[in-house]
C-alpha positions in Angstrom: -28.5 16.6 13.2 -25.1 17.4 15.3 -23.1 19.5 12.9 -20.3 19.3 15.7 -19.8 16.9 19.0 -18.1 18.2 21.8 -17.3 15.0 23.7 -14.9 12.2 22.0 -16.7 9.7 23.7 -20.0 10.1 21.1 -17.8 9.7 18.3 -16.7 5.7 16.9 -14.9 5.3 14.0 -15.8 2.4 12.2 -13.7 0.6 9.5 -15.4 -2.2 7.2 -13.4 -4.6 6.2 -14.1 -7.8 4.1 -12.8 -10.2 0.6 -14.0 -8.5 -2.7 -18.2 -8.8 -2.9 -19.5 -9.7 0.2 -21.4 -7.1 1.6 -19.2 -3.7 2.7 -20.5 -1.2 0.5 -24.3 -2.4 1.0 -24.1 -2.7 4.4 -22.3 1.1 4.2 -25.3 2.0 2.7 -28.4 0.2 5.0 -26.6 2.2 8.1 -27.1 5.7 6.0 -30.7 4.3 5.1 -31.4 3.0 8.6 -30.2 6.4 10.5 -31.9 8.4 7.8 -28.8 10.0 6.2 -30.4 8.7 2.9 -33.5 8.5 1.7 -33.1 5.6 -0.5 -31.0 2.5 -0.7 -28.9 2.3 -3.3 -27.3 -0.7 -4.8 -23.8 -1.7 -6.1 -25.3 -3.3 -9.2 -27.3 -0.2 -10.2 -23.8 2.0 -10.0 -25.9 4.8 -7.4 -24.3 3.6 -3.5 -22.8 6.7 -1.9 -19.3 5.1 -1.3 -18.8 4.0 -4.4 -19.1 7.0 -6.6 -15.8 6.7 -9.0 -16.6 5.9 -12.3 -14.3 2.9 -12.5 -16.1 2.0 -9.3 -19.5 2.1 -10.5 -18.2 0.8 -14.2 -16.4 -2.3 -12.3 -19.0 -2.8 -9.6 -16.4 -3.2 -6.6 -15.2 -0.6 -4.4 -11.5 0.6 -5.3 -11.1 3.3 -3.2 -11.0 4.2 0.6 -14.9 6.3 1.3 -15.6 8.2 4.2 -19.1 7.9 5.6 -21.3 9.2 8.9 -24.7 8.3 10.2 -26.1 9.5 13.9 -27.4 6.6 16.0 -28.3 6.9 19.7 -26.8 10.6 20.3 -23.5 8.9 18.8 -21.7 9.7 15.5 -20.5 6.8 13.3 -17.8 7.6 11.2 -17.8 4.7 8.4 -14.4 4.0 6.5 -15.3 1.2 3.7 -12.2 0.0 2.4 -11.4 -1.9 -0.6 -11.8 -5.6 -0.7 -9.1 -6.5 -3.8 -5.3 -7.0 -2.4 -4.5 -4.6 -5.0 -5.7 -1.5 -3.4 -4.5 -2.4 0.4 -2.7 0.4 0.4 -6.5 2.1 1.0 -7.2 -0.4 3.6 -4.2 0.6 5.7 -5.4 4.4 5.5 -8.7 3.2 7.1 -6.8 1.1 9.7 -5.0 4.1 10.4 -8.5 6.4 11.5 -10.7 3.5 12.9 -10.7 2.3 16.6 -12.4 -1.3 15.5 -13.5 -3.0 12.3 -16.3 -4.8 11.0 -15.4 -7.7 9.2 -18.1 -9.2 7.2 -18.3 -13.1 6.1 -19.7 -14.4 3.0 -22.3 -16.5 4.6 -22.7 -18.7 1.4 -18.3 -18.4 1.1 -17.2 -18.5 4.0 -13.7 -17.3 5.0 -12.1 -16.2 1.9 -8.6 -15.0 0.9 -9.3 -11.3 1.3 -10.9 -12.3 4.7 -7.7 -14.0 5.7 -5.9 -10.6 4.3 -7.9 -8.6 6.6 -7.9 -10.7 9.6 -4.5 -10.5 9.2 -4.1 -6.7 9.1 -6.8 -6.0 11.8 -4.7 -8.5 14.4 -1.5 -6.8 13.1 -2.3 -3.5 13.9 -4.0 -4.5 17.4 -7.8 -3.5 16.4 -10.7 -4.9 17.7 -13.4 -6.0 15.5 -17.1 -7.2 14.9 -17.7 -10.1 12.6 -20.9 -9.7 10.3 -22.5 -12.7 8.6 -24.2 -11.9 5.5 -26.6 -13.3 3.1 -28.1 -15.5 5.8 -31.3 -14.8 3.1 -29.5 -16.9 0.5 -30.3 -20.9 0.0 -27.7 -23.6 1.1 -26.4 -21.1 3.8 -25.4 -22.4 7.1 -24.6 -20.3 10.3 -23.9 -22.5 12.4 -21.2 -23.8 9.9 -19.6 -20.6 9.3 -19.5 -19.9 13.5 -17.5 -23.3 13.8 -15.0 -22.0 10.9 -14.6 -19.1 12.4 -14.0 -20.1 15.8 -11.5 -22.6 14.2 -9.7 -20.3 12.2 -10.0 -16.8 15.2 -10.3 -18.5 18.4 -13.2 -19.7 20.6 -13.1 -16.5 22.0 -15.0 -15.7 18.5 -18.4 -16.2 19.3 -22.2 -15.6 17.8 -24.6 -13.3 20.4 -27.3 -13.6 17.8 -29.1 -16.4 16.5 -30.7 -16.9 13.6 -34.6 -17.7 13.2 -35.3 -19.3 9.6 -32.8 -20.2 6.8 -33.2 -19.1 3.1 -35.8 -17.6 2.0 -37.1 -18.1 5.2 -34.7 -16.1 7.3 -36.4 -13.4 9.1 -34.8 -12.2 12.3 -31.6 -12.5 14.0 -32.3 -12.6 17.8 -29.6 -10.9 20.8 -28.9 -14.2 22.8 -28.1 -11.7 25.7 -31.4 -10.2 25.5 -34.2 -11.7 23.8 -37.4 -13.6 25.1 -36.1 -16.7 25.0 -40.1 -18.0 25.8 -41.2 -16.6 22.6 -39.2 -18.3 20.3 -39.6 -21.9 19.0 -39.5 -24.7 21.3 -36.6 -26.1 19.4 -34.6 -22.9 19.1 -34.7 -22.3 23.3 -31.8 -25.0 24.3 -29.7 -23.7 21.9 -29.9 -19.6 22.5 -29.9 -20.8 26.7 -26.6 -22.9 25.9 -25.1 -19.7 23.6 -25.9 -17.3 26.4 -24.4 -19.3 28.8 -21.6 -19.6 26.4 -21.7 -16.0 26.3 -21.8 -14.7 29.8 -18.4 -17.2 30.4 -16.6 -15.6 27.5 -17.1 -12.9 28.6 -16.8 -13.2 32.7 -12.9 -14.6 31.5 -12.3 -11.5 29.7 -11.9 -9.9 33.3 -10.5 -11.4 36.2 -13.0 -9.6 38.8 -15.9 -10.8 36.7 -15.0 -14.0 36.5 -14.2 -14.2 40.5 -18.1 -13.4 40.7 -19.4 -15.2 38.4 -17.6 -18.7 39.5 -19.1 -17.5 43.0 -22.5 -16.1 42.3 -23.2 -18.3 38.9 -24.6 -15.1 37.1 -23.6 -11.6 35.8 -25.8 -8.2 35.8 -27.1 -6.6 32.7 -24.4 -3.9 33.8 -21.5 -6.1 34.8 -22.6 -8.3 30.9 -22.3 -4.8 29.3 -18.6 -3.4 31.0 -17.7 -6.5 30.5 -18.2 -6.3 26.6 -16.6 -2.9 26.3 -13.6 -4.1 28.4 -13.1 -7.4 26.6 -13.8 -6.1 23.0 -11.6 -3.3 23.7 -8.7 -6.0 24.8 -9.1 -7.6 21.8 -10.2 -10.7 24.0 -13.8 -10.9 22.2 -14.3 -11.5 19.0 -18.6 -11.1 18.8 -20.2 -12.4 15.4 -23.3 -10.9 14.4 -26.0 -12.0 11.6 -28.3 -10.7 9.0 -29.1 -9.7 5.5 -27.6 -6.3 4.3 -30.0 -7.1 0.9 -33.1 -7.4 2.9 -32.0 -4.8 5.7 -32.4 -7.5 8.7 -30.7 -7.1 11.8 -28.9 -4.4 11.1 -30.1 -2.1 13.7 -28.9 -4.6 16.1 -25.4 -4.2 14.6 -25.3 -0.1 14.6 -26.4 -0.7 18.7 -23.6 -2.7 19.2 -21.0 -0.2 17.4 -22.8 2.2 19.6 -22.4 0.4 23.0 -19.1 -1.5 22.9 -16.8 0.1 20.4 -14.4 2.1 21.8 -14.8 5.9 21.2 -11.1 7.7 20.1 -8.5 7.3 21.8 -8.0 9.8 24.6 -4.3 10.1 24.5 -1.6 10.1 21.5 2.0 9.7 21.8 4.1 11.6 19.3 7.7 13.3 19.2 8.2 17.2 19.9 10.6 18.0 17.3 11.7 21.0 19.3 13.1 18.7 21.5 12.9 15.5 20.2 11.6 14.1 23.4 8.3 11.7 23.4 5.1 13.9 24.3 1.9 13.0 25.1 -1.1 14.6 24.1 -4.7 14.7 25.3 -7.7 14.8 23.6 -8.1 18.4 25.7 -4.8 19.7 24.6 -4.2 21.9 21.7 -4.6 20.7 18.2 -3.0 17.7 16.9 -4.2 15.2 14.1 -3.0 12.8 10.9 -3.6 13.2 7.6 -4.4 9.6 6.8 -5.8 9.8 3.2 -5.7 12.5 0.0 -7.9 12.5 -3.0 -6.3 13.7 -5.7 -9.4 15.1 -8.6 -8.9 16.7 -12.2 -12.6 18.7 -11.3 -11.8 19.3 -7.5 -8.2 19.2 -6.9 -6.6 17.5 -3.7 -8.4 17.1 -1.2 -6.9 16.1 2.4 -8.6 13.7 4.7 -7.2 14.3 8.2 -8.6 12.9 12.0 -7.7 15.2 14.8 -6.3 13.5 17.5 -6.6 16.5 20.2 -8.2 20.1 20.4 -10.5 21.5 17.2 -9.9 22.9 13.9 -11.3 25.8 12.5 -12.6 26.6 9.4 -10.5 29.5 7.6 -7.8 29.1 10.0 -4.6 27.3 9.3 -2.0 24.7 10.7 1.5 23.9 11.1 2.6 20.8 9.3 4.9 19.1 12.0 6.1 16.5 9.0 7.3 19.6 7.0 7.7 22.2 9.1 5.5 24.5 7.0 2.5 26.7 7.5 -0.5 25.3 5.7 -4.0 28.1 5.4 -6.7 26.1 5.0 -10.5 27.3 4.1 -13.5 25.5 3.9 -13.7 22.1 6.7 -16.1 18.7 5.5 -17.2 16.2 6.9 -17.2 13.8 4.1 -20.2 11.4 3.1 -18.8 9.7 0.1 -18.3 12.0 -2.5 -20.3 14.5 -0.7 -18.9 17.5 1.5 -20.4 18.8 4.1 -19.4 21.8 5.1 -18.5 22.5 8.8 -17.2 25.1 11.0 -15.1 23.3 13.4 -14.4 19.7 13.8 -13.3 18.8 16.9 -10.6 15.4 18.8 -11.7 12.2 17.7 -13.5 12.6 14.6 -12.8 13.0 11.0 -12.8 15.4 8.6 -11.4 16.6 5.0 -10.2 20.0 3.5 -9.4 21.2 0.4 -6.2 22.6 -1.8 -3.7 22.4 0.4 -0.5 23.3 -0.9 2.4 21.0 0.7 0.6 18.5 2.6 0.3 14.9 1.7 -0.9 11.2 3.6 0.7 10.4 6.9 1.9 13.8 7.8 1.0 15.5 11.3 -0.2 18.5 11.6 -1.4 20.5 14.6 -0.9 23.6 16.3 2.1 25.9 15.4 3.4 26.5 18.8 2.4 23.3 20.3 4.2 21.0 17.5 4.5 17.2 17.4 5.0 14.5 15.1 3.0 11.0 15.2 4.2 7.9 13.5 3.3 8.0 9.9 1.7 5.2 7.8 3.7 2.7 6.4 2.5 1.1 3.2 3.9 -1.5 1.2 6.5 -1.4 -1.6 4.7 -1.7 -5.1 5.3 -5.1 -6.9 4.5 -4.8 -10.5 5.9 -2.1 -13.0 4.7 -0.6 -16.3 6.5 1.9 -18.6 4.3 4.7 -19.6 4.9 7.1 -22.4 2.5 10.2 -23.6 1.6 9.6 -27.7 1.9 13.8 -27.8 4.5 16.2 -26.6 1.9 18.3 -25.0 1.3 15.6 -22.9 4.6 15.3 -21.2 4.1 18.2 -19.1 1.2 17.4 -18.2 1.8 13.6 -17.2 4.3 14.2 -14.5 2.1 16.4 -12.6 -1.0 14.1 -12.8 1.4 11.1 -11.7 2.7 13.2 -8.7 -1.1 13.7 -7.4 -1.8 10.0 -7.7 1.1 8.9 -5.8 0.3 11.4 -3.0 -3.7 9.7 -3.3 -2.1 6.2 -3.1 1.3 5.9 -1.7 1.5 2.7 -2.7 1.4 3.4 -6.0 5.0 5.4 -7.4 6.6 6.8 -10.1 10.4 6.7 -11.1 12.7 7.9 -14.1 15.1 5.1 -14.8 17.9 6.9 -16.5 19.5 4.4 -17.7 16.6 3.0 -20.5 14.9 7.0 -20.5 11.5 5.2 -19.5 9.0 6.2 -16.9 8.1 3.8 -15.1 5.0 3.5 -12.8 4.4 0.9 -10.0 1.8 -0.7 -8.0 0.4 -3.5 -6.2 -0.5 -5.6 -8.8 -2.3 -5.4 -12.9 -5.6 -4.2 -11.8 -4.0 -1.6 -9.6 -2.4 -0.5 -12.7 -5.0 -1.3 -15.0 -7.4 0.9 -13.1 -4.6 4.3 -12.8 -4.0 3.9 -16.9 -7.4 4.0 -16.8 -7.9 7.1 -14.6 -5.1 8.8 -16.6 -6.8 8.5 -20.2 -10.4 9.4 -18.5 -10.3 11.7 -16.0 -7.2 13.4 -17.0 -7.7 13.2 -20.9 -3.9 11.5 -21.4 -3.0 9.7 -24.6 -0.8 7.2 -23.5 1.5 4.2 -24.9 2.1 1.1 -22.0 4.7 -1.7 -22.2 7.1 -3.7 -20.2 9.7 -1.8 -18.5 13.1 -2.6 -20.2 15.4 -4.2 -17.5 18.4 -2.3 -16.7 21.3 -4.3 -18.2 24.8 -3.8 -17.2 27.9 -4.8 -18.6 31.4 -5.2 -17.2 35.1 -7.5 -17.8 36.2 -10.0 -15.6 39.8 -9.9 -17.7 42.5 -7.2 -18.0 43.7 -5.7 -21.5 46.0 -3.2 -22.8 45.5 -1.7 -26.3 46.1 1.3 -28.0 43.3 3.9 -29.7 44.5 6.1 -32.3 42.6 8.0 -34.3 44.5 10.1 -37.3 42.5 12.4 -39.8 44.5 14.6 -42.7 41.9 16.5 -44.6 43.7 19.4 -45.6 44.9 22.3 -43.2 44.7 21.0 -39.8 44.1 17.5 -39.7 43.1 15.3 -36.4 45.7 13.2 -34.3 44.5 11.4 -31.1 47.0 8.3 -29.7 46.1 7.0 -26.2 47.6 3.2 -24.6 44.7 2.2 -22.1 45.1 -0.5 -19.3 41.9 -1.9 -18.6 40.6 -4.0 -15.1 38.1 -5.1 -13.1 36.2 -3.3 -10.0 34.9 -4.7 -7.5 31.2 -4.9 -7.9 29.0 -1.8 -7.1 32.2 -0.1 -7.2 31.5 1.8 -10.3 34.2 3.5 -12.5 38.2 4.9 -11.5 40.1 6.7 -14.4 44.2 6.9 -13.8 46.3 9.2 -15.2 49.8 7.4 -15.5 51.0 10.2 -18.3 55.0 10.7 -17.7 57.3 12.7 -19.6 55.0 14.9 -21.4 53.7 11.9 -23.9 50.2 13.2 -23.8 49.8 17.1 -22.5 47.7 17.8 -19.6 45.1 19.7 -21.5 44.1 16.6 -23.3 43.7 14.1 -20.1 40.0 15.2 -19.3 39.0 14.6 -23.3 40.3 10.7 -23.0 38.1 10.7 -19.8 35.3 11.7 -21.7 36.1 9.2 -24.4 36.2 6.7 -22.2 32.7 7.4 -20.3 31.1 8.1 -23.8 32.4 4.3 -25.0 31.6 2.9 -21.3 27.9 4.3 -21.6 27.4 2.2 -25.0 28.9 -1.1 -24.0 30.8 -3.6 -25.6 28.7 -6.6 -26.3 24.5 -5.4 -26.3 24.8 -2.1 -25.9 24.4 -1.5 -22.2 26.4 0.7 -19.9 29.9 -0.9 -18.5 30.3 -0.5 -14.9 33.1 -1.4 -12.5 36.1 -0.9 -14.4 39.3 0.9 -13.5 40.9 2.2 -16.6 44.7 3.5 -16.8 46.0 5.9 -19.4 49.4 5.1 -19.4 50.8 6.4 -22.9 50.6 7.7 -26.5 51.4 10.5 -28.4 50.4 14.0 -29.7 50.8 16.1 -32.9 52.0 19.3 -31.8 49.6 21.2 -34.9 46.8 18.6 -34.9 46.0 17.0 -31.7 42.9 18.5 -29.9 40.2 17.6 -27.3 38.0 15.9 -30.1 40.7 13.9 -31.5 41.9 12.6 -28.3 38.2 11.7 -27.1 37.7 9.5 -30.5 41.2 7.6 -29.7 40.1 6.9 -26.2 36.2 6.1 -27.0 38.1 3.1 -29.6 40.5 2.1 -27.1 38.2 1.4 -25.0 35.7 -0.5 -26.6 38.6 -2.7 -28.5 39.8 -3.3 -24.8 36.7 -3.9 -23.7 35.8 -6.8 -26.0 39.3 -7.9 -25.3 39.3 -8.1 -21.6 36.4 -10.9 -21.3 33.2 -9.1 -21.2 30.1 -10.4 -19.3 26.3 -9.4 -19.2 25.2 -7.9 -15.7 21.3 -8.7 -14.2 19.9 -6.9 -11.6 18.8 -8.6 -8.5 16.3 -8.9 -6.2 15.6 -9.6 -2.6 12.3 -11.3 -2.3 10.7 -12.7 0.6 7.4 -15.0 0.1 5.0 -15.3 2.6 2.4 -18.2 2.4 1.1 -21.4 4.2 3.7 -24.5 5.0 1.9 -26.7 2.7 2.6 -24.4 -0.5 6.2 -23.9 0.5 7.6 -26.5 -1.8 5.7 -25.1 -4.8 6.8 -21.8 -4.1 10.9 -23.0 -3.5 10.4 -24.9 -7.0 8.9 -22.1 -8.7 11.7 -19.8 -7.6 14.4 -22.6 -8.8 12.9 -22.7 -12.1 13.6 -18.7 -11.8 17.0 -19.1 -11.4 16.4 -18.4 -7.9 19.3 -18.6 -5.0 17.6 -19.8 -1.9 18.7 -17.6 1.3 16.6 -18.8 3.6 13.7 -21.1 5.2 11.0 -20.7 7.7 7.6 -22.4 8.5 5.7 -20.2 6.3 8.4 -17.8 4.4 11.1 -17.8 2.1 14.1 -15.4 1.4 15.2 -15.8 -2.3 17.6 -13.5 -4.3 16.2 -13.5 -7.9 16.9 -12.0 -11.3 14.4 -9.3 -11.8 13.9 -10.3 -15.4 12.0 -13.5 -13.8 9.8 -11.6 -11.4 7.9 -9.7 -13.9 4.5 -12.1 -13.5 5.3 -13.4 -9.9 2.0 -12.3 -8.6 0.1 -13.7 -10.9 2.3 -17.1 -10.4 2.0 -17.1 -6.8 -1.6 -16.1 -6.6 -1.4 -19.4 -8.6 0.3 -20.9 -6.3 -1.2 -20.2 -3.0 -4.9 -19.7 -3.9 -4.2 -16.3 -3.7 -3.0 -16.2 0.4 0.3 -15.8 -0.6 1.7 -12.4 -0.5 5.6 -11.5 -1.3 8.0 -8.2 -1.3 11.5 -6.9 -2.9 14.1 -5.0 -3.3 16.8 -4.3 -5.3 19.6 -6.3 -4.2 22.9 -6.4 -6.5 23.8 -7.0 -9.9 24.9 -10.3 -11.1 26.7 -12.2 -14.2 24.1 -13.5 -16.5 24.1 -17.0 -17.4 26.0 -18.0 -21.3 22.7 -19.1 -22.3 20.2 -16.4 -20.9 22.9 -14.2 -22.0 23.1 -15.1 -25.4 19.1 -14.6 -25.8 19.4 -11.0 -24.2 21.8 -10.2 -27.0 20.0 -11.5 -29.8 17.4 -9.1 -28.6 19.2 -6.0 -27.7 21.4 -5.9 -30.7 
């Protein structure tokens, strides 16, 4: 229909937003069916929707995964982002956030506002988008609209308000009519006050949203069709209306009333982007007229495919078997074939041009959130920030084949979902993956023995234990071997003492006199980090300890490197054991975010943690906390808070164990 648009202002890009199940993908799907991009509607249930077309999508019935849509209404291209609904996968929702200029954010009608709707709101008013509301399921029995408008307005503002109404209930719904536009005469005698009062309601809403409009309307008691309609664009645009729309995406009613809307008072691109020029380092703004600029904002990483790059330009137009410069990088990318994307469809383009999105294939070095653009024109946008993951889990290929093979597969997925990560913790020799949350997890494990044919083992990660002495000590290590010819002789006197914590390890060399030769020193060092590395008391590393060689003696035939690393490695763990050892934890910074009333569960729940309070606010808490205890906290505060709470860390410092926690740990480790 239009392969390309030339203007940015018959482009919107649309982002659908709502909790788990109520009605994004299907209503994803009636705008393809209604604009005839489809043929047929398909349906979440039956597993054959064109945004959800993952296998553990269509196997688990909810979309997981960030799709990329388009439909052409009213000379106008609709780009569609349907994000994920589970708080596992945000990390998709932010990539939407990231290429949309407003949101729909659809209600439950039976529901209500749920958690995930909450989640959303949340994100949509942090990152300063405007947004529709949609009510759906007005077709189901024991719904109430009216109801659900009063919540919202309670829970958004009164600047949240319905310019539909709904004729019938149940089974008996059958239209949702514009209360700006319709014939009020023709509807039921009963129905007329109310639509009057709501377009009254209406026309002051959005008269307030503009100082000049409001000066005529307090003077003239009434608004044009044109002046309603600027109005609109200017208010919704300002985030000062909230509009809330009606229907049944099931029974495809009043939907085409919803695409108008999108059509006529969402706001096309943005015209301008401000970035840096990292030839000078100076702010630079670019046009949507200017050379080419855009984000990557999303990548798909598939074992049949391979990655593919989901970018929006910001300013100018791409070609197709061109290249780019890679601002973020500062490398060349050549790319091939341009899409536009329509699910897992791609449709291939030869230029895409400011404002709208598109998608290219195999690129070599370029990844989510990097800017790209024109080689001599560079600049760099903000990139996307995304959560730190919560939950770990260590993974471990059954085969050696598939070691290889697992570190590159894990590298693609993070670069698909930077929320979820991968790490090598050197000190237990595990790797370790880490997301949002189980099903997060659940779902990659998943995607790993499917897609990418791994056989894999999956367990707790083992907490990194540290050990250290709160006492001095001085002891001697000699080790003495005669076993015909040249025998072994090692003697070493080693002072032991704290560190500071976090201040790691200091060797001294207090040799006088020639006790011990020079050549030997670097073997007791080596001793010493050899003994260090396996503990004292469960078999984890020691750590901020200054140790002092400060005599001992050699054998002039058989002293050698060997013998004077034994003598050291059993000086130091006798002094070690001798200098009152202790069990280290790490520790974590977390910070809970929830509603007042749940913020004495959540302090108690930390106490019974072991948690040290920081710090107090209405609706937060700062808490350092052993890391051993925060293995399940999201499934405890999801618990806790009805699942509105949300909560973040980081590795903090490392702290004694308790005697009685300790004493468990051992028992376990030894």
């Amino acid at each position: 229909m239009l392969s390309v648009l030339k203007k940015v202002s018959n482009i919107r890009n649309i982002a659908l937003f709502s909790h788990s199940g109520a009605g994004k993908t299907s209503l994803a799907e009636a705008f393809l069916f209604n604009s005839k991009e489809i043929s047929r509607l398909g349906k979440v249930e039956e597993g054959n929707t064109v945004s959800d077309y993952s296998v553990q999508e269509i196997e688990h019935k909810i979309s997981l995964n960030l799709s990329v849509l388009h439909c052409y209404h009213n000379n106008t291209k609709i780009n569609i982002l349907d994000t994920p609904g589970y708080a596992d996968f945000i990390g998709e929702t932010i990539s939407g956030l990231t290429a949309a200029e407003a949101g729909i954010l659809i209600i439950d009608a039976l529901s209500g506002i749920e958690v995930g709707t909450e989640r959303c709101y949340n994100f949509l008013k942090k990152q300063q988008i405007p947004f529709i509301v949609f009510v759906n399921k007005l077709d189901k029995e024991n719904t109430d609209f009216f109801q659900v408008v009063e919540t919202l307005q309670k829970s958004f503002g009164k600047s949240c308000f319905s310019f539909q109404y709904p004729i019938g209930k149940g089974a008996s719904f059958k239209q949702a009519v514009n209360v700006l536009c319709s014939d009020i005469e023709k509807l039921a005698d009963e129905a007329q006050p109310k639509v009057e009062q709501w377009k009254r309601d209406v026309i002051e809403i959005i008269a307030e949203s503009d100082d000049t409009l409001l000066e005529k309307y307090l003077e003239e008691g009434e608004l044009s069709v044109e002046e309603i309609k600027k109005g609109l664009q200017k208010g919704f645009a300002e985030r000062k209306i909230i509009p809330i729309f009606c229907g049944s995406v099931l029974k495809n009613i009043s939907l085409d009333f919803l695409l108008e809307a999108i059509v006529d008072f969402c706001p096309p691109p943005l015209s301008l982007h401000k970035g840096i020029n990292p030839q000078t380092n100076q702010e630079e703004e670019r046009k949507s007229d200017a050379p080419f600029s855009g984000l990557i904002y999303k990548t798909i990483s598939d074992p049949y495919v391979g990655q593919l790059s989901l970018f929006k330009v910001f300013s100018g137009e791409i070609n197709s078997n061109t290249g780019f410069y890679n601002s973020s990088k500062r490398e060349k990318e050549r790319i091939g074939q341009l899409y536009f994307l329509q699910g897992k469809g791609q449709k291939p383009v030869e230029k895409i041009g400011a404002g709208d999105l598109g998608a290219v294939a195999k690129l070599k070095n370029s990844h989510s959130g990097d800017s790209i653009c024109a080689e001599k024109n560079p600049i760099v946008f903000s990139g996307i920030e995304f959560p730190h993951p919560l939950l770990s889990l260590a993974l471990k290929p059954k085969s050696s084949k598939d070691e290889a093979k697992i570190s590159d597969v894990l590298t693609k997925l993070t670069h698909e979902n930077p929320t979820f990560q991968i790490s090598r913790d050197q000190q237990t020799k595990e790797s370790i993956i880490s997301g949002m949350g189980n099903f997060c997890l659940e779902i990659t494990i998943a995607r790993l023995k499917k897609e990418f044919k791994l056989e894999l083992e999956v367990g707790e990660p083992k907490i990194a234990y540290k050990e250290t002495i709160v006492g001095n000590s001085e002891v001697q290590g000699k080790y003495k071997r005669q076993s015909g010819g040249h025998g072994q002789y090692g003697d070493v006197w080693l002072k032991l003492e704290p560190l500071e914590r976090s201040k790691g390890f200091e060797f001294v060399n207090k040799i006088v006199g020639g006790k011990i030769p020079r050549q030997y020193i670097p073997a007791i060092e080596k001793g010493v980090k050899q003994a260090m590395s396996e503990g004292a008391i469960a078999g984890y590393p020691l750590i901020d300890l200054k140790v002092t060689v400060y005599d001992g003696s050699f054998h002039a035939v058989d002293s050698s490197d060997l013998a004077f690393q034994i003598a050291a490695a059993m000086a130091l763990r006798k002094g070690a054991l001798e200098a009152k050892p202790v069990l280290l934890e790490p520790i974590v910074e977390a910070e809970i975010d929830a509603s007042a009333n749940c913020m004495g569960d959540i302090n108690s729940g930390l106490s019974s943690k072991r948690g040290k309070i920081i710090g107090v606010e209405q609706t937060r808490i700062k808490a350092f906390v052993p890391l051993s205890e925060m293995s399940h906290y999201t499934a405890d505060l999801k618990s806790i808070s009805g699942g509105r709470g949300s909560f973040s860390m980081k590795f903090s410092h490392y702290a004694v164990v308790p005697q009685k926690v300790r004493e468990k740990i051992i028992a376990v480790s030894v």
